[in-house]
Backbone bond lengths (Angstrom), bond angles and torsions (degrees), N, CA, C in turn:
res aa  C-N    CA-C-N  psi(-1)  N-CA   C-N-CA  omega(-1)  CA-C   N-CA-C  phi
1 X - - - 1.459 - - 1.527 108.27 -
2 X 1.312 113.27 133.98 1.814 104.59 171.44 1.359 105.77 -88.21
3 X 1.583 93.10 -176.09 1.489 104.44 -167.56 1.723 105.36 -84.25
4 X 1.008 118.96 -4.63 1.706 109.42 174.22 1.163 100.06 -92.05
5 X 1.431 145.45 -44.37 1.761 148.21 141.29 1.032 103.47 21.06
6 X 1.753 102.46 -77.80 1.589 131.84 -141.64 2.106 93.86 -75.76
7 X 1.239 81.32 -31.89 2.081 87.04 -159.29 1.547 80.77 -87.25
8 X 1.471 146.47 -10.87 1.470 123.26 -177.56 1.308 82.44 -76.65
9 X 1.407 129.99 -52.42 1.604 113.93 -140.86 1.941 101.60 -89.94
10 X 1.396 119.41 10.11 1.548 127.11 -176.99 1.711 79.52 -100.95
11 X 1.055 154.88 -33.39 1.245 163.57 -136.64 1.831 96.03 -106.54
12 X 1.252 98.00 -47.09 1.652 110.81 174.20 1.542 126.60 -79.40
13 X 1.445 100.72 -15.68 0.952 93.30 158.77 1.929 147.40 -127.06
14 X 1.460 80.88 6.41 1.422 115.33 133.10 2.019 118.55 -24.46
15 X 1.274 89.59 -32.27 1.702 101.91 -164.60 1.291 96.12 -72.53
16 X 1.720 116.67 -44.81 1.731 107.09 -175.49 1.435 110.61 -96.19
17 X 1.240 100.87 60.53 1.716 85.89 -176.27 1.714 97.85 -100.22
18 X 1.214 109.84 134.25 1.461 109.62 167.73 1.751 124.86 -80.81
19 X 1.358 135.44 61.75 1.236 137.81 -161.90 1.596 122.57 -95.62
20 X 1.234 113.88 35.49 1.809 115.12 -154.51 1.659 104.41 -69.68
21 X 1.190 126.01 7.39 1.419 144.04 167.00 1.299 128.49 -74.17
22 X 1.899 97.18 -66.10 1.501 111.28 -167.98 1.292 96.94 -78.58
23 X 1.548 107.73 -52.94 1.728 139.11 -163.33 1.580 102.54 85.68
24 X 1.558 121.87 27.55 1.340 120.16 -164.57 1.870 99.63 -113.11
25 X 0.897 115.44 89.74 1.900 104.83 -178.07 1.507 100.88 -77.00
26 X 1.473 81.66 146.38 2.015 89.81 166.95 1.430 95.76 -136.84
27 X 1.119 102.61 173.70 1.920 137.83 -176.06 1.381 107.29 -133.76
28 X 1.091 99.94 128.96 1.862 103.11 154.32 1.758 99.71 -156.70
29 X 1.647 81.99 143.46 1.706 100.78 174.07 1.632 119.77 -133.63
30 X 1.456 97.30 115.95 1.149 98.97 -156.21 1.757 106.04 -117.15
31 X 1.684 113.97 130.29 0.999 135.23 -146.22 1.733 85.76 -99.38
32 X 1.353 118.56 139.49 1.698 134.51 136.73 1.001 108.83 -73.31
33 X 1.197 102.25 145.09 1.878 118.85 139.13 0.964 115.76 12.63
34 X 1.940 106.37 -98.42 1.166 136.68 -165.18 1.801 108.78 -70.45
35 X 1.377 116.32 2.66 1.517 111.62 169.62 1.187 104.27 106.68
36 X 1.358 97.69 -27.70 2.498 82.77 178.07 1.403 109.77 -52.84
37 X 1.109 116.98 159.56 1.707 139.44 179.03 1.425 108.66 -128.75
38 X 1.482 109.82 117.74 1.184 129.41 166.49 1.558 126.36 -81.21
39 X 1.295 160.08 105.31 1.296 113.68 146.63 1.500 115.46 -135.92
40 X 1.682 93.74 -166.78 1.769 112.39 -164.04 1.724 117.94 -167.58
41 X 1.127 76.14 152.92 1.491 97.00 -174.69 1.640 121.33 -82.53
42 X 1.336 119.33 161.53 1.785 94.08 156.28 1.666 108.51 -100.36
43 X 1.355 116.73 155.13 1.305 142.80 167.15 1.101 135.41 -144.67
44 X 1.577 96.55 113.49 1.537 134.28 -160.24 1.583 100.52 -67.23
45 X 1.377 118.29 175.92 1.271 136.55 174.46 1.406 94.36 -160.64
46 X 1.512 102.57 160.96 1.286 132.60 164.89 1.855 102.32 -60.32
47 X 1.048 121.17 -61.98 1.284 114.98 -162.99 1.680 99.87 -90.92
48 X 1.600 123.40 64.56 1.699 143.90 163.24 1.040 94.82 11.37
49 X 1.233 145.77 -72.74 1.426 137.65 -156.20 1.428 119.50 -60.55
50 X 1.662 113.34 -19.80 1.512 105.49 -179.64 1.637 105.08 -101.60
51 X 1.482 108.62 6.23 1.575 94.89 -173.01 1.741 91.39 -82.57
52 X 1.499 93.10 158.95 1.797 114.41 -170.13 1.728 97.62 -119.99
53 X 1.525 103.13 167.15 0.903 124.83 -171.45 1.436 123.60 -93.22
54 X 1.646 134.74 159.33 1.616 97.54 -168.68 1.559 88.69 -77.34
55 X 1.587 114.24 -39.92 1.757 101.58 -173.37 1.633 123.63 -57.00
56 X 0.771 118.98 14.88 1.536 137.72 -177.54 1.723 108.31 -135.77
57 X 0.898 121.53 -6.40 1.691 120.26 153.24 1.495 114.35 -94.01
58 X 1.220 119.81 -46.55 1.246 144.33 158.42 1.775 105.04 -28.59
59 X 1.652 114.53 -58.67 1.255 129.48 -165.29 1.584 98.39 -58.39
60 X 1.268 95.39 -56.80 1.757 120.32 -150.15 1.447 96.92 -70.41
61 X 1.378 125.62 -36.63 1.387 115.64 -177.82 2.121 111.13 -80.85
62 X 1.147 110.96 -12.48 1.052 116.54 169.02 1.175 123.18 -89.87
63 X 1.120 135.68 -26.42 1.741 150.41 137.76 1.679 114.79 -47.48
64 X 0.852 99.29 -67.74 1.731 79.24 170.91 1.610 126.96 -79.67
65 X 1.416 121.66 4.64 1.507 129.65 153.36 1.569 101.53 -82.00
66 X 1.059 136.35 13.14 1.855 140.05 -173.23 0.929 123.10 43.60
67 X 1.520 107.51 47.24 1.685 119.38 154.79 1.272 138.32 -113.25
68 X 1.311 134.37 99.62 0.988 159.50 -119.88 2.197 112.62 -100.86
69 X 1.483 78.26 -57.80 1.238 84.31 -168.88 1.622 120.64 -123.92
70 X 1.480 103.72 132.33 1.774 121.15 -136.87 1.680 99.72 -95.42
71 X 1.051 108.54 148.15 1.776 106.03 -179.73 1.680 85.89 -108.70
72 X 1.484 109.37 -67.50 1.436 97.23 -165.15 1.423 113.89 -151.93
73 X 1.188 123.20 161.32 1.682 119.54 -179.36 1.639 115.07 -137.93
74 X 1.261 98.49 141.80 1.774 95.80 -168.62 1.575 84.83 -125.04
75 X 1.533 105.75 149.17 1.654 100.21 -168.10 1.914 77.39 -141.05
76 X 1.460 108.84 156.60 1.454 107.46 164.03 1.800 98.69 -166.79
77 X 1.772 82.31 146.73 1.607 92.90 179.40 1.330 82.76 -127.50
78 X 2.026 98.76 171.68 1.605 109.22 174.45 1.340 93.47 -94.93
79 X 1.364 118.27 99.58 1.554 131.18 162.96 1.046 126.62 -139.68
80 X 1.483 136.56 140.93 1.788 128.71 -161.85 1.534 92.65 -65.23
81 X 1.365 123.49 -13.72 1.257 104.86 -160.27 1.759 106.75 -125.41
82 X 1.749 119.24 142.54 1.535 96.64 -173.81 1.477 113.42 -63.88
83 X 1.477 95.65 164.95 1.455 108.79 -165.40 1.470 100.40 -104.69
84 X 1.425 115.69 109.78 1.292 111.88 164.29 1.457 137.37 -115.24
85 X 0.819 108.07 143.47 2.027 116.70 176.37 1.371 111.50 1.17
86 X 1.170 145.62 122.80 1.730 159.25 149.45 1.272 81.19 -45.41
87 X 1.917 117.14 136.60 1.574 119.35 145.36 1.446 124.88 -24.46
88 X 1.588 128.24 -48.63 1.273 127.63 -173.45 1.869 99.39 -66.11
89 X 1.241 119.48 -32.20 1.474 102.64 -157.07 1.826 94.69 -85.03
90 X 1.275 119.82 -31.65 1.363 128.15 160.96 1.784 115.47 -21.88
91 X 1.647 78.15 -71.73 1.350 88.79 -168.62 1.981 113.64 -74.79
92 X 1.135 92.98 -19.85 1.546 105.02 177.76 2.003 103.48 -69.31
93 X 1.455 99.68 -67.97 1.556 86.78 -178.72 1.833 125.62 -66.00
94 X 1.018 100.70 -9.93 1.765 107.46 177.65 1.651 108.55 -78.76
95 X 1.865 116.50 3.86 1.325 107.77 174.95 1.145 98.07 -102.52
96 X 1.376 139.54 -2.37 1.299 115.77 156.19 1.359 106.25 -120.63
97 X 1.370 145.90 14.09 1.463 130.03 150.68 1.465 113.70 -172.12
98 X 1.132 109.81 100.18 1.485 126.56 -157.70 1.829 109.07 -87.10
99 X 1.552 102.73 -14.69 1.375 83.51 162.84 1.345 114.88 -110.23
100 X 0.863 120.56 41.86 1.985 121.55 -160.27 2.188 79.75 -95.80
101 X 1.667 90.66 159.63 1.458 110.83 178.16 1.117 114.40 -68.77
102 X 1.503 135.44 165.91 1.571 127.84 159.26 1.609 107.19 -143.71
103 X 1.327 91.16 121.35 1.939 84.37 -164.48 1.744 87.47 -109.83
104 X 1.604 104.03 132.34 1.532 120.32 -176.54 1.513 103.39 -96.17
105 X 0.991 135.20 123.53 1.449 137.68 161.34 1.375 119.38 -105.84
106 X 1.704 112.97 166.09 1.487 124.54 -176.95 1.290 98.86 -128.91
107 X 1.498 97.39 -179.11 1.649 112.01 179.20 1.577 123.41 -50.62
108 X 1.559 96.87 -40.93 1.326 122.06 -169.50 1.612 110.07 -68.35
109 X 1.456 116.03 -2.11 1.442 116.54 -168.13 1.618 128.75 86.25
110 X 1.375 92.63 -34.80 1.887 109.02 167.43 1.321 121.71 -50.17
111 X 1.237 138.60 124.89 1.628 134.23 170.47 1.433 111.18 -138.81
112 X 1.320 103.77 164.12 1.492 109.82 165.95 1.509 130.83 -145.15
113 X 1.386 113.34 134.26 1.186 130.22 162.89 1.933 131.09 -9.39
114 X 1.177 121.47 94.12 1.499 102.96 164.99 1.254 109.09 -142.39
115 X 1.643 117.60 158.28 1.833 125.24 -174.85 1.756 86.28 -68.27
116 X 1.088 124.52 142.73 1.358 145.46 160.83 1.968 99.77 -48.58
117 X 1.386 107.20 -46.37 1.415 111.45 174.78 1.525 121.00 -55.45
118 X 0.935 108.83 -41.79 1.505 117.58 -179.36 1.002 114.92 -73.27
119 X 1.506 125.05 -30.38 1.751 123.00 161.66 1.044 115.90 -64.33
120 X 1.206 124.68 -22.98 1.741 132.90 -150.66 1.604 107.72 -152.26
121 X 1.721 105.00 71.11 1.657 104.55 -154.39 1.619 89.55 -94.27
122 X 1.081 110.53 -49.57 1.664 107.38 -179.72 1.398 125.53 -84.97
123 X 1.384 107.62 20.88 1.757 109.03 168.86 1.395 119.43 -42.13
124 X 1.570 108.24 141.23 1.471 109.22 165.37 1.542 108.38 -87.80
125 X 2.025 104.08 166.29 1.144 119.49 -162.15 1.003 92.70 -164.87
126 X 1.941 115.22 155.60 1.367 124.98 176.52 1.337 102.58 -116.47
């Protein structure tokens, strides 16, 4: 799958995002290893602290189908500017594969390329 593939269907799923807060939807689709495709939206709550991220819905539904280890994730919001990873989702996807890609997209369709490491150079680890 290429990387505009991956960002149509983070773009698609963008569509279910529940955001009646921010009013900001995101997408991310996030690729295994072995080629499965995950994705997710973010969804807000009233009480902020439990709303999740789509790259962290994305994660979670691929973790409990028993997949572990991430090739790459393309995330996109409609924003002039790319949309990238919250610290928590950083640090969340670098526990199971810290060098996997992360392609940021905008409204405009444009995105770009970065090592997951380089966002997240001083992550902790056990």
């Amino acid at each position: 799958m290429s990387d505009q593939e991956l960002m149509d269907l983070a773009r698609k799923a963008a569509e279910n995002s529940y955001s009646p807060y921010s009013h900001f939807a995101v997408g991310a689709a996030l690729e295994c290893e072995d080629g499965t495709i995950f994705t997710g939206c973010n969804v807000e709550n009233a009480a902020y602290g439990d709303t999740i991220c789509a790259e962290r819905t994305a994660a979670v539904k691929a973790v409990s189908e028993g997949h572990r280890d991430f090739r790459r994730i393309a995330i996109w919001g409609n924003s002039r500017e790319y949309c990238y990873p919250c610290g928590s989702c950083r640090q969340f996807l670098q526990e199971f594969s810290k060098h996997m890609t992360v392609l940021c997209g905008k409204g405009d369709g444009t995105f770009v390329s970065h090592p997951l490491s380089e966002m997240m150079p001083f992550a902790f680890d056990f």
